[in-house]
C-alpha positions in Angstrom: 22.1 -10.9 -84.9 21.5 -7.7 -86.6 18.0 -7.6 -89.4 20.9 -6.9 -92.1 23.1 -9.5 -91.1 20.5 -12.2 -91.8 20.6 -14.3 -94.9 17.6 -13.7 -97.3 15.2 -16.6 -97.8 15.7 -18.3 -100.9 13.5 -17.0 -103.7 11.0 -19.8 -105.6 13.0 -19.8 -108.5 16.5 -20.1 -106.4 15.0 -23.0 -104.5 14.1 -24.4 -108.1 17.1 -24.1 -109.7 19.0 -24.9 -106.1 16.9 -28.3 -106.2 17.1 -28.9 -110.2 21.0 -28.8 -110.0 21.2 -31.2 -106.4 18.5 -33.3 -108.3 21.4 -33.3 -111.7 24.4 -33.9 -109.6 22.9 -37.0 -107.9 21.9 -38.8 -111.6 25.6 -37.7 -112.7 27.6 -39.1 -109.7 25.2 -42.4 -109.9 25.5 -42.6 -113.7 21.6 -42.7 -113.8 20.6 -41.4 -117.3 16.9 -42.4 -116.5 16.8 -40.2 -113.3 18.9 -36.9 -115.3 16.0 -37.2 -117.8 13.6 -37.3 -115.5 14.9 -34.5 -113.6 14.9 -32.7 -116.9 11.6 -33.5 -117.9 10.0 -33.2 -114.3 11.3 -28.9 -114.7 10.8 -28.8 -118.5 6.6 -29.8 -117.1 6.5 -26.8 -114.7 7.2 -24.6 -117.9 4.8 -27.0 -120.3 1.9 -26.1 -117.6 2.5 -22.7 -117.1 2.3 -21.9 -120.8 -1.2 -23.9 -120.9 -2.2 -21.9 -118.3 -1.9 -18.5 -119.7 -2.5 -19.5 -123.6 -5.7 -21.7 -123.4 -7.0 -18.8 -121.7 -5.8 -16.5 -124.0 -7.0 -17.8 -127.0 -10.7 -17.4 -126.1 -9.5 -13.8 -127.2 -9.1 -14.8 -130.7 -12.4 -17.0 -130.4 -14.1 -13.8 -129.5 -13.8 -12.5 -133.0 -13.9 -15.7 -135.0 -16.3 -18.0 -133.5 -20.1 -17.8 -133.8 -21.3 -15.5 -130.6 -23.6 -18.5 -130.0 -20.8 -21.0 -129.0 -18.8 -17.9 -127.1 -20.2 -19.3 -123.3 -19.9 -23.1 -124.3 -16.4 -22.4 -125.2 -15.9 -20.1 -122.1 -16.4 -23.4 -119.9 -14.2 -25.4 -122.3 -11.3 -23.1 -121.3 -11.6 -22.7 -118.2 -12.1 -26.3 -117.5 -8.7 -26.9 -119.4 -7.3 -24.0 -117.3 -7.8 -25.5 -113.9 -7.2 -28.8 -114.5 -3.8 -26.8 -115.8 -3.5 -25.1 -112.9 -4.1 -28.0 -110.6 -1.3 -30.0 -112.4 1.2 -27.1 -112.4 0.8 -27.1 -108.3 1.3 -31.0 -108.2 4.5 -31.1 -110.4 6.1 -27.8 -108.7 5.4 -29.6 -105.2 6.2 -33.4 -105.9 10.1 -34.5 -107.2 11.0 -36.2 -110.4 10.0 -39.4 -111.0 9.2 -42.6 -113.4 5.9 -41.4 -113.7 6.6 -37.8 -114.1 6.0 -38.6 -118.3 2.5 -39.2 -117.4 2.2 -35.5 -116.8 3.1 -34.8 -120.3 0.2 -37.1 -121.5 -2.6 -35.8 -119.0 -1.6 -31.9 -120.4 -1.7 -32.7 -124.0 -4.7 -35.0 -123.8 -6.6 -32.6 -121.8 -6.5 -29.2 -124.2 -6.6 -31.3 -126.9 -9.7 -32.9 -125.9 -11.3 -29.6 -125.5 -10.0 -28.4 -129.1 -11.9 -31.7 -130.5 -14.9 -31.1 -128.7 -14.8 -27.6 -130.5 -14.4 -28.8 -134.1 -17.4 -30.6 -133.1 -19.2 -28.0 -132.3 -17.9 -26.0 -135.2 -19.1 -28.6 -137.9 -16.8 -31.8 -137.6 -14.4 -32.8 -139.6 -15.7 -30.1 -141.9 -14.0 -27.4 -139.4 -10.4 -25.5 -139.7 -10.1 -25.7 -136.4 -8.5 -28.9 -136.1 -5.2 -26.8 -136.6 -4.9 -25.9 -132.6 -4.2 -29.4 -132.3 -1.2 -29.1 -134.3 0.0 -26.8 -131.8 -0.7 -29.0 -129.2 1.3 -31.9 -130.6 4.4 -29.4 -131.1 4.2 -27.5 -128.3 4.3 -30.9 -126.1 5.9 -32.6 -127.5 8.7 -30.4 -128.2 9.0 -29.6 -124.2 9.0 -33.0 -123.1 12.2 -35.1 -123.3 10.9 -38.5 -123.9 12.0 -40.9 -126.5 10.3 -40.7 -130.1 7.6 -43.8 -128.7 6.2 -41.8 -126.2 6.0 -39.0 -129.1 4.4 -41.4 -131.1 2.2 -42.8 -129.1 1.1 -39.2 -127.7 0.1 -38.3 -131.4 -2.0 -40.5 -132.4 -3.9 -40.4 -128.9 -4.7 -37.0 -130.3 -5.7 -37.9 -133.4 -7.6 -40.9 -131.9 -9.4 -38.3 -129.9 -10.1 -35.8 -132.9 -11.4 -39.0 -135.1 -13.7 -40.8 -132.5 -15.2 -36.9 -130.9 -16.3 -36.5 -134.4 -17.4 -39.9 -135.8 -19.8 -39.9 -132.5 -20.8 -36.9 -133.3 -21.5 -38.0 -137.0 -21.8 -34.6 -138.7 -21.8 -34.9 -142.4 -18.2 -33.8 -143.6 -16.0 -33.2 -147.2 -13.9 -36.4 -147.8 -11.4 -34.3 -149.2 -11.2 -32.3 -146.1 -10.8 -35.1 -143.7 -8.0 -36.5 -145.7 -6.4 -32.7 -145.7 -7.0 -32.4 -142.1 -5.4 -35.6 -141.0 -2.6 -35.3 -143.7 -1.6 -32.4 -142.1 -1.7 -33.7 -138.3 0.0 -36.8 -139.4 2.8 -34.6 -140.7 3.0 -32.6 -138.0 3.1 -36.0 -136.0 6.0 -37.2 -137.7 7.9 -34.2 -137.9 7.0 -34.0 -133.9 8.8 -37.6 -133.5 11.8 -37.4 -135.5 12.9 -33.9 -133.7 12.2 -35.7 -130.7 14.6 -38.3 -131.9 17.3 -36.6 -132.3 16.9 -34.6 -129.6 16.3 -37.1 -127.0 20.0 -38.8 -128.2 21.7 -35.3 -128.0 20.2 -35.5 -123.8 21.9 -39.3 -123.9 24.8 -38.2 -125.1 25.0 -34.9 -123.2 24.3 -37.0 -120.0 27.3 -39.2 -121.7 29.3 -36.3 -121.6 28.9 -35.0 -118.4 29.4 -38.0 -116.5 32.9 -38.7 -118.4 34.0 -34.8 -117.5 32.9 -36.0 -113.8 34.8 -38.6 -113.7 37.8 -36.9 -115.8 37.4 -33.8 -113.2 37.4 -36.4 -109.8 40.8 -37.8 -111.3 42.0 -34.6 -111.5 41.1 -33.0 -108.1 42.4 -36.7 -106.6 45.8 -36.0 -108.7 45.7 -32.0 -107.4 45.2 -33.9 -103.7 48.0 -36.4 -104.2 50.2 -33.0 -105.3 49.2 -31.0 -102.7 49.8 -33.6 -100.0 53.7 -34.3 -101.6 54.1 -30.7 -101.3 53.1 -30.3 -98.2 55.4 -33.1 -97.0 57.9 -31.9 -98.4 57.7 -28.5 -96.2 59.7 -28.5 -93.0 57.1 -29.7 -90.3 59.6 -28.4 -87.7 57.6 -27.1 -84.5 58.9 -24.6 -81.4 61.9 -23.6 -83.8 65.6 -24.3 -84.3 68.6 -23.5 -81.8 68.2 -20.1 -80.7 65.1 -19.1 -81.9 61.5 -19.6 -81.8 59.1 -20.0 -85.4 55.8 -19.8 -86.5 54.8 -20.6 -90.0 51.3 -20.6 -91.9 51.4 -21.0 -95.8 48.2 -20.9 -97.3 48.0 -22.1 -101.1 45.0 -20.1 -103.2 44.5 -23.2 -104.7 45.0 -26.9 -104.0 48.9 -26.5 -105.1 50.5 -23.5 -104.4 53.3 -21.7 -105.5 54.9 -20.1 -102.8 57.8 -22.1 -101.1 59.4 -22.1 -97.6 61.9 -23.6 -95.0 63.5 -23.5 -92.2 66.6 -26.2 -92.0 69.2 -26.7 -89.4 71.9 -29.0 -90.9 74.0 -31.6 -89.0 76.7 -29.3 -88.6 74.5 -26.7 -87.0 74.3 -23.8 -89.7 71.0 -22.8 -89.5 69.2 -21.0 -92.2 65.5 -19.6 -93.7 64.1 -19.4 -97.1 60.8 -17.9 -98.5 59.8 -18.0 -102.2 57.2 -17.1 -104.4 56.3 -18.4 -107.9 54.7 -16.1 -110.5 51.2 -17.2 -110.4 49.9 -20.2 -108.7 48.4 -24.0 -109.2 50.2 -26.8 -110.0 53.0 -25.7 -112.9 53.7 -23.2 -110.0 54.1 -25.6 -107.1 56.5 -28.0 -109.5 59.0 -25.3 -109.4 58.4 -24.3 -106.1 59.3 -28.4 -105.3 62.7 -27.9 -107.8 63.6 -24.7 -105.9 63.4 -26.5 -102.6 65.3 -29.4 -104.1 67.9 -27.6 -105.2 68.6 -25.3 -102.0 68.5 -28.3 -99.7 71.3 -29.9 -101.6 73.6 -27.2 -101.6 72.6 -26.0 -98.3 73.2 -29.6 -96.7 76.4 -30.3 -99.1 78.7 -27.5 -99.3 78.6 -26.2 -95.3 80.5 -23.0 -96.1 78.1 -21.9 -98.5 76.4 -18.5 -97.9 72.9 -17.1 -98.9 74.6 -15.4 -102.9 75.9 -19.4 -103.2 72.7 -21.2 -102.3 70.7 -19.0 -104.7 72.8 -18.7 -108.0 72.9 -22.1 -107.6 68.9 -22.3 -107.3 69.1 -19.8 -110.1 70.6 -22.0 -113.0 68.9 -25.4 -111.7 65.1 -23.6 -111.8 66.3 -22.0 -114.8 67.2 -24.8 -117.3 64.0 -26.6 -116.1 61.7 -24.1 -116.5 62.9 -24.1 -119.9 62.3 -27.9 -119.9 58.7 -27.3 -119.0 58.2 -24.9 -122.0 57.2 -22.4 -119.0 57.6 -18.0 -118.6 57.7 -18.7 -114.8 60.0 -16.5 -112.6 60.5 -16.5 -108.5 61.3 -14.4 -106.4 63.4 -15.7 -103.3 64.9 -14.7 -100.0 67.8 -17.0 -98.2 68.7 -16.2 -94.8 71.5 -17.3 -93.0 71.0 -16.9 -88.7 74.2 -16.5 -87.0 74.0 -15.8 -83.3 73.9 -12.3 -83.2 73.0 -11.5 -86.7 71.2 -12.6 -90.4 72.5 -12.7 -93.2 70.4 -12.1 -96.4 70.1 -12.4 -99.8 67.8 -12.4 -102.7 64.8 -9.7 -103.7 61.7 -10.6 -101.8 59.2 -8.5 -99.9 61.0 -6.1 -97.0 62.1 -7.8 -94.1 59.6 -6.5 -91.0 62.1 -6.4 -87.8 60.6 -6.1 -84.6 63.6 -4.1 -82.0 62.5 -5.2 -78.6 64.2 -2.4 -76.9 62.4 0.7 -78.8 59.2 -1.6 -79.1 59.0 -0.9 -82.7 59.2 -2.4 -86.2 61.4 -1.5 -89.3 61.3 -2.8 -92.9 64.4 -3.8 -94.4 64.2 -3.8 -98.2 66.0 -6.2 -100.0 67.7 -5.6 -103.3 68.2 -8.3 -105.7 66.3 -10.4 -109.3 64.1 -13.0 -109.7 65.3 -16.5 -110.0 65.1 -18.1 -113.3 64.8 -15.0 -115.6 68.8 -14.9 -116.5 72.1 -17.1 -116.2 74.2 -14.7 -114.0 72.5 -13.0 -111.1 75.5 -12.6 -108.6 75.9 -9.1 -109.7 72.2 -8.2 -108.9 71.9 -9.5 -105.7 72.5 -7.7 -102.5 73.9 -9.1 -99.0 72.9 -7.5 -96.2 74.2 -8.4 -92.7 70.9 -7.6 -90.2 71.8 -7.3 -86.6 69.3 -9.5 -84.4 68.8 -9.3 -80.7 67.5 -11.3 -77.8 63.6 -11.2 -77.8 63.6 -9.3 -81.0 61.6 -10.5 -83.4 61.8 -11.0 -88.0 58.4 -11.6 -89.9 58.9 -12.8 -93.3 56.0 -12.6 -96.1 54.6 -13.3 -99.1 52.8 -10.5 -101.2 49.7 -12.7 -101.2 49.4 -11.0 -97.5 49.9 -7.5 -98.7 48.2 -7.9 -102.0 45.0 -9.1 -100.7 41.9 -6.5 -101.1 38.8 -5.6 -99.5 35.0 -5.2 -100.6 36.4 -1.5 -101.9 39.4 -3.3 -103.8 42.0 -1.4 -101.3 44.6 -3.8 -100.4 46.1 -5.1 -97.2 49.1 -3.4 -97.4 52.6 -3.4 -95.7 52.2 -0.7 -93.3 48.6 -2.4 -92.2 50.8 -5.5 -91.6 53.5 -4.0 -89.9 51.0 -2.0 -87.4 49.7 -5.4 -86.9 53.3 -6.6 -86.1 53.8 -4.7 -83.9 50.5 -4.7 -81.6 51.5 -8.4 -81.1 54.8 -8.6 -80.9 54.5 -9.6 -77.0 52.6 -12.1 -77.6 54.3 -15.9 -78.1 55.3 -16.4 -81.4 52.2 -19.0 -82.2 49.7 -16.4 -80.9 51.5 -13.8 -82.8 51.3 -15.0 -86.2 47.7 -16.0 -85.6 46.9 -12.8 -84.7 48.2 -11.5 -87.9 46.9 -14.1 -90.2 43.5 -13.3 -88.3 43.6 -9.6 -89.6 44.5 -10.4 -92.9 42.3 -12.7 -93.3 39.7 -10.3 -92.1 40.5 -8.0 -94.2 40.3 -10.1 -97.7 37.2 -10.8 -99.4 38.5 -13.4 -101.3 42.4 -15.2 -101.1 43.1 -14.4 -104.4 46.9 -16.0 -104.1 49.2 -17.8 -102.0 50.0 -16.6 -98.8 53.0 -17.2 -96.6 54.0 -16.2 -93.2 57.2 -16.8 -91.1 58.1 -15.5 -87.6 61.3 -15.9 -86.0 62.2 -14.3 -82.1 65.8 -14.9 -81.2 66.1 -16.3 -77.5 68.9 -17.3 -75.0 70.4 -20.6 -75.3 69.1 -21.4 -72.1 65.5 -20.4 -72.9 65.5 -22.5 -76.1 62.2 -25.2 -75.8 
């Protein structure tokens, strides 16, 4: 394999988020609230640590300027003991998965710098000094990136302020009343303000988590309703193999989504009139594939009760059925459709489709036949729009039918497939049997795409000698 053809490694922060999401999915489809918050507070640590590591550092900036020059060093070591033990703690929860215990991290980090801010309001004159303020910070700032309930918000406060208290009653500097009660009025406040956000918060997570496992369970209804729809839709196309009496099919229809709108089939009735339809609704999913299912409906009967009825019958009849019920469904869908009657020696068509791609086996060539016509379900009367053309067919030669989501379909550059790229196709394989023919084609269109932006529909018919028929 070429160097350029080799998938890049994932990045840290890909393997993260990669990890984070697999970690999400597996709480959801378990309904596990207490793994989803764990998950969330296991990556809402890796950012907790981080900012410990580069601000506990940082501050010794501001100490620099404000702190006696005597207590510079002592607080040096201070910080860069917090810093490592921040460090260390970032590597453990970026390397280990979430867990039950993964709140205990939030306690270490908080407990930890806010030890070393008490020990340096004891150095700085007790209770006496300002600087119990960092510790504010430290109660907000973990407590504000930790998704626990309100207890553990709680309980992490007044370890803090247990800390602050006992550092300095050892210490047993002289201090102002008055500034004692000041300083722990304020970290008290900032305590309680810290656990009621953290309410609230941690009951929007339950009922987010809530949420998100009703949308699961609302989407893995849906996508076993879209399954049930595409499986009635694809029973309901003809599952006819080797082809009728004289001639050979292939067929591929290939929905852009799990119900598609483009239609098919290929029907030989009792009394031995023999016919092909192709179809295409505007757009595609399941409001598409409902009238793709009336259309079929619709030609079936009158194909299979009225056997003198030609291709201009079978679709103003499709016509004012799909019409009135697209009405029903309060939809602005139209079709386009193509019914062909095979005679022996000739087809018969009607209806405005894509060209007709006829493969002559005696000049080795292909033709497009255009066909004239309107959509189907637009307007009540469509007889005078439509065109019958009578198309001579011979033995071995050789009629490809299509939907545009073959043609339409576009490449890196946006340039799309194209007719004349399918017809070239056509006709490089038209010697081939009829199965490996069509995969041949579908292979190069499907080589060609990026992405299968709509539905796409192939049918190949070669006409053969009665006696040659499978």
């Amino acid at each position: 394999m070429a160097e350029t053809d080799r998938q890049a490694p994932p990045t840290p922060g890909t393997r993260r988020r990669d990890e984070m999401e697999a970690w999400t999915a597996r709480a959801i489809d378990s309904n596990d609230f207490a793994d989803y918050r764990n998950g969330i507070m296991h990556d809402w640590l890796r950012t907790l640590t981080a900012l410990a590591i580069v601000l506990v550092p940082v501050f010794f900036i501001l100490d620099y300027f404000m702190m006696p020059a005597g207590l510079l060093s002592l607080f040096a070591v201070y910080r860069a003991i917090s810093t490592v033990l921040a460090l260390g703690q970032f590597l453990v929860v970026r390397n280990t998965p979430p867990s039950r215990w993964s709140l205990f991290h939030g306690y270490f980090i908080s407990l930890q710098v806010g030890a070393i801010i008490a020990l340096m309001t004891v150095d700085l004159g007790g209770f006496n000094s300002t600087y119990y303020a960092g510790l504010t910070l430290v109660i907000i700032g973990v407590n504000l990136l930790m998704p626990w309930r309100a207890t553990h918000t709680a309980l992490n406060a007044i370890l803090i302020l247990s800390m602050y208290i006992a550092f300095n009653v050892v210490a047993g500097k002289p201090f102002d009343q008055a500034k004692l009660t000041n300083n722990l009025f304020f970290l008290s406040s900032t305590a309680v303000l810290a656990v009621a956000i953290n309410h609230v918060r941690y009951n929007l997570i339950e009922k987010e988590f809530s949420l998100l496992v009703r949308l699961k369970k609302a989407r893995d209804a849906l996508w076993g309703e879209m399954e049930l729809a595409k499986r009635i839709q694809t029973a309901l196309l003809p599952q006819r193999k080797g082809g009728i009496r004289g001639f050979e099919s292939a067929v591929t229809m290939l929905p852009a989504r799990e119900v598609g709108g483009d239609y098919y089939d290929i029907i030989e009735t009792d009394a031995g009139d023999r016919w092909v339809a192709i179809g295409d609704v505007a757009g595609h999913g399941v409001d598409s594939g409902l009238i793709m299912m009336m259309a079929q409906a619709s030609i079936m009967t009158v194909i299979k009760g009225n056997p003198d009825a030609q291709p201009l019958d079978v679709l103003a009849t499709t016509n004012s059925v799909i019409k009135e019920d697209i009405g029903r469904l309060g939809s602005n869908h139209y079709m386009t459709m193509m019914v062909v009657k095979l005679e022996d020696d000739c087809m018969i068509v009607a209806g405005h489709h894509q060209d007709v791609l006829l493969y002559r086996s005696s000049r080795g060539s292909v033709t497009a036949i255009p066909t004239k016509g309107t959509w189907l379900g637009i307007t009540d009367q469509i007889e005078s729009f439509m065109e019958v053309k009578r198309i001579e067919i011979a033995e071995n030669d050789m009629a490809l039918f299509f939907t545009d989501g073959v043609t339409e379909g576009a490449n890196a550059a946006g340039e799309m497939y194209g007719q004349e790229r399918l017809q070239q196709v056509f006709a490089q394989c038209a010697d081939l049997p009829v199965e490996k023919a069509l995969e041949r084609i579908l292979d190069d269109v499907r080589a060609f795409q990026v992405d299968q932006e709509d539905d796409m529909t192939l049918i190949l018919l070669k006409k053969i000698p009665w006696d040659k028929k499978a």
